[in-house]
DRENDO-1510 file (C-alpha; in Angstrom, 1 decimal, always signed):
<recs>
REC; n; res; u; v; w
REC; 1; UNK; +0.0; +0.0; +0.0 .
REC; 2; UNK; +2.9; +2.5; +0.4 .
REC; 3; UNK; +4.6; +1.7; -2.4 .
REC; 4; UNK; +1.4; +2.9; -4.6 .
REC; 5; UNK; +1.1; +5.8; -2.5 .
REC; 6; UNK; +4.7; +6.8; -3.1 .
REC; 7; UNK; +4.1; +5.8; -7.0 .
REC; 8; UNK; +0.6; +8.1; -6.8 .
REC; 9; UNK; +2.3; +11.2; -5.5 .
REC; 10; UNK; +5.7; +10.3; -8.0 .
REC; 11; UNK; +3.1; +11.0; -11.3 .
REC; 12; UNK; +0.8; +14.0; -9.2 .
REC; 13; UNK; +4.3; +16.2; -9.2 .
REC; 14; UNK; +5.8; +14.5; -12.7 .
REC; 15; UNK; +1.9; +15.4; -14.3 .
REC; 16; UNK; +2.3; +18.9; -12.4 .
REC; 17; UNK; +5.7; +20.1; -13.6 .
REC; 18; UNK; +4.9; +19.4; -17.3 .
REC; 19; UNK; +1.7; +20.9; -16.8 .
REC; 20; UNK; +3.7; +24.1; -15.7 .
REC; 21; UNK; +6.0; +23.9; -18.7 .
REC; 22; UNK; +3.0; +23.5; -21.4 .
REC; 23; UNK; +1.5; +26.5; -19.7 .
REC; 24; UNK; +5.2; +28.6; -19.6 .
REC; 25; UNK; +5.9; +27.5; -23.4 .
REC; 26; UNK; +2.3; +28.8; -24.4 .
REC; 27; UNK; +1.7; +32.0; -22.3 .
REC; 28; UNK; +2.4; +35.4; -23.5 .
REC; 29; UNK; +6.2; +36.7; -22.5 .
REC; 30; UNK; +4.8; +40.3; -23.5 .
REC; 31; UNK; +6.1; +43.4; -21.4 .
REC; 32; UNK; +4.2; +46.4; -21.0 .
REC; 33; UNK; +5.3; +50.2; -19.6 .
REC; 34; UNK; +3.2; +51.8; -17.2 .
REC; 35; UNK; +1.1; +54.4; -19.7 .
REC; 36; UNK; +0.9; +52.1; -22.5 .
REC; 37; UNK; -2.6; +51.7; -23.7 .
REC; 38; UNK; -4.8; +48.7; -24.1 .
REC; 39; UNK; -8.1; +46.9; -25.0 .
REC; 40; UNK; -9.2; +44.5; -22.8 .
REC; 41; UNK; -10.8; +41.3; -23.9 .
REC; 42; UNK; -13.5; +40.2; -21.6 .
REC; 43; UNK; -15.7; +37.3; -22.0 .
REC; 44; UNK; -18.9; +38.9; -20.1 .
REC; 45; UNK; -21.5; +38.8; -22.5 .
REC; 46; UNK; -24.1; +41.6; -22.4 .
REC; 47; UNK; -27.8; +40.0; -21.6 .
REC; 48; UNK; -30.4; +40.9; -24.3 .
REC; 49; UNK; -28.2; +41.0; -27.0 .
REC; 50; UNK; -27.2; +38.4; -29.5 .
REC; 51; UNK; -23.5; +37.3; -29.1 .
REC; 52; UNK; -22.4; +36.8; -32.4 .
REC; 53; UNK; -23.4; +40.9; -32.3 .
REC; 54; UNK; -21.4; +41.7; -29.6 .
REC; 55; UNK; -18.0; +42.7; -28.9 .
REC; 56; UNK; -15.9; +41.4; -26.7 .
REC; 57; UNK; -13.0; +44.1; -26.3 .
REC; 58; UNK; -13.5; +46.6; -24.7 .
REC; 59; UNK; -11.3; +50.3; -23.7 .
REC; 60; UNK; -9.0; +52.2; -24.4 .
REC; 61; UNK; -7.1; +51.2; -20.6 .
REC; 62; UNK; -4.5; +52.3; -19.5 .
REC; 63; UNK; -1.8; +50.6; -17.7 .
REC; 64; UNK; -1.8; +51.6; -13.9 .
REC; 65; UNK; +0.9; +49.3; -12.3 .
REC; 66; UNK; +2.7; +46.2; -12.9 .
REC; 67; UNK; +1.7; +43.4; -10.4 .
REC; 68; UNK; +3.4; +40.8; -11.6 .
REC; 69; UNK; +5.1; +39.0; -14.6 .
REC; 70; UNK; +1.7; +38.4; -16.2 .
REC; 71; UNK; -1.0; +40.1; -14.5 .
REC; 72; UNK; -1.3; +44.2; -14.6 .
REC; 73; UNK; -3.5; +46.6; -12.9 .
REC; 74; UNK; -6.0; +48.8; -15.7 .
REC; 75; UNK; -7.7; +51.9; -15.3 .
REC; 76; UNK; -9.9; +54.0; -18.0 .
REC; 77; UNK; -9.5; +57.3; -17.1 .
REC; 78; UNK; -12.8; +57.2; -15.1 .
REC; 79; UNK; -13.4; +57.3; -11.0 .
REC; 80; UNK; -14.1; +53.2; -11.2 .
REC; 81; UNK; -12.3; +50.7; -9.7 .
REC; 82; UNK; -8.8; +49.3; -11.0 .
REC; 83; UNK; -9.1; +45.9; -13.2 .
REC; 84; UNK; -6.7; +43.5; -12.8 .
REC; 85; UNK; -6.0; +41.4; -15.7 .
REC; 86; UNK; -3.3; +38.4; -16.9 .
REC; 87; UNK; -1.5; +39.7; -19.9 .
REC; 88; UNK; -3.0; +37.8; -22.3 .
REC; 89; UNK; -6.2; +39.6; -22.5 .
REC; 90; UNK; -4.8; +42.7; -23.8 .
REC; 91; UNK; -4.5; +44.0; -26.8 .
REC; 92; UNK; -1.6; +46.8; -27.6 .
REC; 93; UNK; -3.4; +50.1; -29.1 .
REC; 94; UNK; -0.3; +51.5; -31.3 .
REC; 95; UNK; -2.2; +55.0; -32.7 .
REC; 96; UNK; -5.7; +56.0; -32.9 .
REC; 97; UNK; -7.5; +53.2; -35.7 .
REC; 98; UNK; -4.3; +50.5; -35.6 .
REC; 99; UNK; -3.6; +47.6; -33.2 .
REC; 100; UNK; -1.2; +45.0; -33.3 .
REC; 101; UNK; -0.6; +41.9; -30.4 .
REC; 102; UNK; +2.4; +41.8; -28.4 .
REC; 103; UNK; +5.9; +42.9; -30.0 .
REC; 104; UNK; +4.5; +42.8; -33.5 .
REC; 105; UNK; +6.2; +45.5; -35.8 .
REC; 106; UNK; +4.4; +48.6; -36.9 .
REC; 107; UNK; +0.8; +48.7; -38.8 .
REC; 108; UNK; +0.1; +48.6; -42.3 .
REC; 109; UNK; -0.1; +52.1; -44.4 .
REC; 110; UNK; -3.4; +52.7; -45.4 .
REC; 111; UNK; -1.6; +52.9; -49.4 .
REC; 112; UNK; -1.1; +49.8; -48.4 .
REC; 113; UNK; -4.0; +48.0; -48.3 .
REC; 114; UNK; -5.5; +45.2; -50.5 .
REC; 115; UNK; -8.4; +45.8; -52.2 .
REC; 116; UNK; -8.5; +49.5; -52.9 .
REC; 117; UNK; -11.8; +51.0; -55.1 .
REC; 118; UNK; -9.7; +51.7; -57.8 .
REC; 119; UNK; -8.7; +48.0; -58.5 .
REC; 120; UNK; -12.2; +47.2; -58.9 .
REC; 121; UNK; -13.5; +46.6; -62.4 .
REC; 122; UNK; -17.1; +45.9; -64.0 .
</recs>
């Protein structure tokens, strides 16, 4: 009966530490500077309203204080309370219209873009 208990709690911390480097492979290693401003992805959907309608980012936030390595404390400007939030439910806001995730490089020109009117034929 030991020997199975020792063997149990020998695959409980084997299982644990590879579940701890699956999860530190996969989560974000983004760093953000206090100032820097966000959208925040939040999964509360709005009653009344159909989901596929609604959006779930919301902001602009602004980054209040680093807690942590992945976690950050929010505010919007307003007399509400601080969020707290893990780092990978926010979204960098680079200039006004133009967003990229983490350490991306910078946004696409709007001369850029595929598709323009002029390309269109009839």
């Amino acid at each position: 009966m030991e020997a199975t208990w020792r063997q149990v709690l020998s695959n409980l911390c084997f299982v644990g530490q590879a579940m701890t480097r699956w999860y530190q492979l996969a989560a974000s290693n983004a760093q953000y500077a206090v100032g820097n401003h966000f959208w925040l992805y939040n999964t509360r959907k709005k009653r009344g309203l159909a989901p596929k309608l609604q959006s779930y980012w919301e902001g602009l936030y602004t980054i209040l204080q680093r807690l942590s390595a992945v976690t950050y404390k929010l505010g919007d400007g307003t007399s509400r309370r601080p969020r707290i939030v893990h780092v990978d439910h926010l979204w960098a806001a680079v200039e006004e219209g133009h967003f990229m995730w983490g350490q991306q490089g910078p946004p696409l020109s709007p001369d850029s873009e595929v598709g323009s009117d002029s390309e269109v034929g009839g």
